[in-house]
C-alpha positions in Angstrom: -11.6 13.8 4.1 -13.4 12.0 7.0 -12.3 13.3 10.7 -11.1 10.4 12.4 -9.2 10.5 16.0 -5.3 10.3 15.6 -3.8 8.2 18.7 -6.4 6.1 20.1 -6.2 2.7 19.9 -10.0 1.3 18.4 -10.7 -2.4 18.6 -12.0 -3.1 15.6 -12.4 -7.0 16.0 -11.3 -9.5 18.9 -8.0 -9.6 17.8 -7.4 -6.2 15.8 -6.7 -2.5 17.1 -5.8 0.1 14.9 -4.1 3.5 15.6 -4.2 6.4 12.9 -1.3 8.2 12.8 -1.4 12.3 12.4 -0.2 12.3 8.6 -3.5 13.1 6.8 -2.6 14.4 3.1 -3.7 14.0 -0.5 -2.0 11.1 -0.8 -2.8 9.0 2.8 -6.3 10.6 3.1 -6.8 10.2 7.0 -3.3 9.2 7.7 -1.5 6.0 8.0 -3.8 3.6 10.0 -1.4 1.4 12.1 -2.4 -2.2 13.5 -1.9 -3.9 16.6 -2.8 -7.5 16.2 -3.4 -9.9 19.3 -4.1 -10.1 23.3 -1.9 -11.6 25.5 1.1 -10.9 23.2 1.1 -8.6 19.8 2.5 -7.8 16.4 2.8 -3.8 15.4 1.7 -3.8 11.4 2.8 -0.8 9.4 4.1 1.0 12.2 4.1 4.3 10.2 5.6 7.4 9.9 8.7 8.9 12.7 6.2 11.1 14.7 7.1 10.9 18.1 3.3 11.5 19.2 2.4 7.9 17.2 4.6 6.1 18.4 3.9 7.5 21.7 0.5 6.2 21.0 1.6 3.3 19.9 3.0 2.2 23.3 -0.2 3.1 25.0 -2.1 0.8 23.0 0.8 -2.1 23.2 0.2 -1.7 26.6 3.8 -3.2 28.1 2.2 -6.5 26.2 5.1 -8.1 24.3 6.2 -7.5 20.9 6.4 -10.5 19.0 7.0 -8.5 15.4 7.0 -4.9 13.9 6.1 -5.8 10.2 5.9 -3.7 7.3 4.0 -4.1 4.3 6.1 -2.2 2.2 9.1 0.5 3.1 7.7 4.4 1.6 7.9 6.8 4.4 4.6 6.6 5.5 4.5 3.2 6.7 7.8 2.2 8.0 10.5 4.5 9.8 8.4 4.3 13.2 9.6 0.3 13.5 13.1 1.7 14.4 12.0 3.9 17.6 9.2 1.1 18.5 11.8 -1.2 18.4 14.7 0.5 20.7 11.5 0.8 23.1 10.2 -2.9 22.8 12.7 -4.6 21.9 11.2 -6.5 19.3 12.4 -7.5 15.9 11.6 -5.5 12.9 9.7 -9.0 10.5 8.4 -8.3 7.2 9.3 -6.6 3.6 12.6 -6.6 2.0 14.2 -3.2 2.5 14.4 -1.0 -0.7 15.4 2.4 -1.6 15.0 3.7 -4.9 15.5 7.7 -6.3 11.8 7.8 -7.4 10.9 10.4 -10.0 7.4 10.2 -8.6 5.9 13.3 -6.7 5.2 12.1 -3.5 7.0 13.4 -1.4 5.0 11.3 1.7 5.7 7.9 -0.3 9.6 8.3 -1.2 11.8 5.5 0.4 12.8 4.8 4.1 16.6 4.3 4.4 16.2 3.8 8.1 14.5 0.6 7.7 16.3 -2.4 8.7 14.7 -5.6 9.2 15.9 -8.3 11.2 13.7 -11.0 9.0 12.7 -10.5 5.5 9.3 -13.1 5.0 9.2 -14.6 2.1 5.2 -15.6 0.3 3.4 -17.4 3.1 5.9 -17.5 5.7 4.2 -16.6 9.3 5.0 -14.8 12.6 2.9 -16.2 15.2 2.0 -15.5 19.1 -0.2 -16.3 21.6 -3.7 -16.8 19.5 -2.4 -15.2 16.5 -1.1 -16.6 13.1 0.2 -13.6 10.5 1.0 -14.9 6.8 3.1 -12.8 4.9 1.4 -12.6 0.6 3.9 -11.1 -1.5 1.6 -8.3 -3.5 4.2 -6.6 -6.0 3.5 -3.7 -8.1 2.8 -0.5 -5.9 6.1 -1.4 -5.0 8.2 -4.1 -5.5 8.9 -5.0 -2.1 5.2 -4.8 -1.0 3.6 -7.6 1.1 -0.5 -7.8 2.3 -0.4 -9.6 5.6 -3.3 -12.5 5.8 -4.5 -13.1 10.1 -5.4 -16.7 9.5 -7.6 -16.5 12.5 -10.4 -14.4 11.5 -9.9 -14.1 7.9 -8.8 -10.6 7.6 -6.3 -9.2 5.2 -3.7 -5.9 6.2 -3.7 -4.6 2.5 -1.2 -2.2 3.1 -1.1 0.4 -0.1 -1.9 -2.8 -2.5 -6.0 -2.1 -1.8 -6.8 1.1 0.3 -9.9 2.0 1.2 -10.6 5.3 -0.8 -8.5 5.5 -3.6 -7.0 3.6 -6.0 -3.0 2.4 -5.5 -0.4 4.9 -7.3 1.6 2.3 -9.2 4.8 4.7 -10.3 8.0 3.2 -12.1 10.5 2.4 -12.1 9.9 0.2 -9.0 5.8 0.5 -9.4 5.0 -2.3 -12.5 1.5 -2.4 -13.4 1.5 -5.6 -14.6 3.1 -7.0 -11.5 0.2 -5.1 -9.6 -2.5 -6.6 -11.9 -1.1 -9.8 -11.0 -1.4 -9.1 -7.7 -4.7 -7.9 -7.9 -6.1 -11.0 -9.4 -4.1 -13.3 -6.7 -6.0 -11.6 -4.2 -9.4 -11.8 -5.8 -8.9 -15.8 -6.0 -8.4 -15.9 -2.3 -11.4 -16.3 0.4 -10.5 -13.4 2.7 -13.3 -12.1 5.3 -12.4 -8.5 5.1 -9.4 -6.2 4.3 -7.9 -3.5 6.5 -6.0 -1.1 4.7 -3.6 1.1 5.1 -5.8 3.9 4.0 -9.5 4.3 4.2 -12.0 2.1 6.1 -12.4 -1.8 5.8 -13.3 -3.6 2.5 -16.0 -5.4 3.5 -16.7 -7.4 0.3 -13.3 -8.0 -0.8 -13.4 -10.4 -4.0 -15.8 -7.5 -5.2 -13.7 -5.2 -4.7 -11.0 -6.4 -6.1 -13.0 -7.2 -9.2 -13.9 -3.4 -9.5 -10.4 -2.6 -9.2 -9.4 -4.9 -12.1 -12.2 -3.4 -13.5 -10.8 0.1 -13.6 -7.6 -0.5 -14.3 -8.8 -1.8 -18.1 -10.9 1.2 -18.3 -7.8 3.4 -17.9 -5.8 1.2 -20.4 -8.9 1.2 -22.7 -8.8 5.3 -22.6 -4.8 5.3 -23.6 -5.2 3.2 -26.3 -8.2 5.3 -27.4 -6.0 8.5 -27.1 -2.6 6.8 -28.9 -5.1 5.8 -31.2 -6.2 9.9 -31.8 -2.7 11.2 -31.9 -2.2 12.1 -28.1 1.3 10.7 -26.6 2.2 13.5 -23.7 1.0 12.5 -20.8 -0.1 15.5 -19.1 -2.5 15.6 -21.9 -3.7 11.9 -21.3 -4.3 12.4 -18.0 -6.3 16.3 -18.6 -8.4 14.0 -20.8 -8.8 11.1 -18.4 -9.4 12.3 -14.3 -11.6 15.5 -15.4 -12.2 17.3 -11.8 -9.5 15.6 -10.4 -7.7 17.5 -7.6 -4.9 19.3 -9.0 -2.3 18.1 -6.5 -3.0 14.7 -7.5 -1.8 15.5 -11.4 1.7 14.0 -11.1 0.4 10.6 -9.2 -2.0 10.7 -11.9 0.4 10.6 -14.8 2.9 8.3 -13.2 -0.1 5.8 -13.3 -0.4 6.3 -16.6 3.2 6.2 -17.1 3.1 2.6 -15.9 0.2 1.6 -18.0 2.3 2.7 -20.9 5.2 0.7 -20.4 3.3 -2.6 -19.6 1.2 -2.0 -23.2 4.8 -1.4 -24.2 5.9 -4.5 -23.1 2.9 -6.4 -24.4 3.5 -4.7 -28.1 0.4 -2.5 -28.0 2.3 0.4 -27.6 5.6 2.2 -28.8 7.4 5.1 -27.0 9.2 6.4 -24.0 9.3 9.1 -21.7 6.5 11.2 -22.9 6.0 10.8 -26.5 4.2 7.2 -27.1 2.2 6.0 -29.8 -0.2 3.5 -30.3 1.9 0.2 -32.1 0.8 -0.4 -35.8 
């Protein structure tokens, strides 16, 4: 895991500044990198987790600049319950994803559901926020979760990826809200687009974005290559799927791993390649 400085404010283009917030883990890697887009006037993108020293750091880097949004890209705990403190200090409207809150049976316990999030706007695909200098198009990116949006600065041609593409890791796609069909979807609408560069969530900046992407699609039929293989030998538990699969992967990261898999099965369910539930599935005849 890269040190990186938690609380300052790093220009990272003309228009972009991002913030890391102090919740490094096996699941956000550095932490959750927050951005402030703009000059004269801003928007606050994945304001992050409710940790009184971010969002402490967050005003330092707004500056006393107004706050045209607080958008979120998607509502797991990581990314939005700081828009309800930055906006009792700002003022501003909380703009962005629908709010959801699911009982997920996943095990991360950094990515379960905000119930403090309230927007005042939900954006709907390709609806904008603008400010001095500054256009913001929301793309609706289902499949880590359902509510997820990627937010495109029409400007300079950067994309905030949110948890859709990170930087160091592949996305944790876990039912029942996670669909990995929805998310291949996703992925592929993004590789059709002309995007400059992505910043994530977490991890550093994509700079070759349509690539990738393409490498993520990439994997992803890899993994569903491996399950059929293993259905096809006789193995349907998925803690045995994914021993066989992620060899030397971090132990911690076992139950993100199988709900991955988990939502590969279902979508070869779905597409009659595969029979099952729970954890006994078979390859379809």
């Amino acid at each position: 895991m890269t040190a990186l400085p938690t609380g300052d404010s790093i220009t990272i283009e003309p228009l972009v500044a991002r913030v890391l917030a102090p919740n490094p883990s096996p699941y956000t890697y550095t932490g959750t990198q927050t951005y402030v887009v703009g000059t004269t006037d801003v928007a606050v993108i994945d304001p992050g987790p409710d940790d009184a020293h971010h969002i402490e750091a967050l005003l330092r880097a707004i500056d006393g600049r107004p706050v045209r949004a607080i958008t979120c890209t998607h509502t797991h705990r990581d990314h939005s319950p700081a828009a309800a403190a930055l906006k009792a200090a700002t003022g501003a409207p909380i703009i962005g994803c629908a709010p959801l809150v699911l009982d997920d049976a996943g095990p991360r316990a950094d990515a379960s559901f905000d119930r403090t999030y309230a927007p005042d706007m939900v954006l709907a695909d390709g609806e904008q926020v603008r400010g001095e200098g500054w256009t913001i198009t929301a793309i609706a990116t289902p499949g880590h979760t359902s509510n997820h949006l990627c937010y495109a600065l029409e400007e300079s041609g950067a994309l905030f990826t949110g948890d859709h593409v990170m930087g160091w890791s592949t996305s944790v796609v876990s039912p029942p809200d996670g669909d990995m069909r929805a998310y291949m979807e996703s992925l592929a609408r993004l590789h059709d687009r002309d995007d400059r560069v992505y910043y994530p969530a977490h991890g550093e900046p994509v700079e070759k974005p349509r690539q990738f992407v393409r490498g993520l699609i990439g994997h992803r039929r890899q993994r569903e290559n491996q399950i059929l293989k293993l259905l096809g030998e006789g193995v349907g538990h998925i803690p045995d799927m994914v021993a066989r699969m992620y060899v030397g992967l971090d132990p911690r990261l076992n139950g993100a791993a199988g709900r991955s898999v988990l939502a590969h099965l279902i979508d070869l369910r779905d597409r009659g390649l595969a029979t099952g539930d729970r954890d006994d599935w078979r390859k379809a005849a």
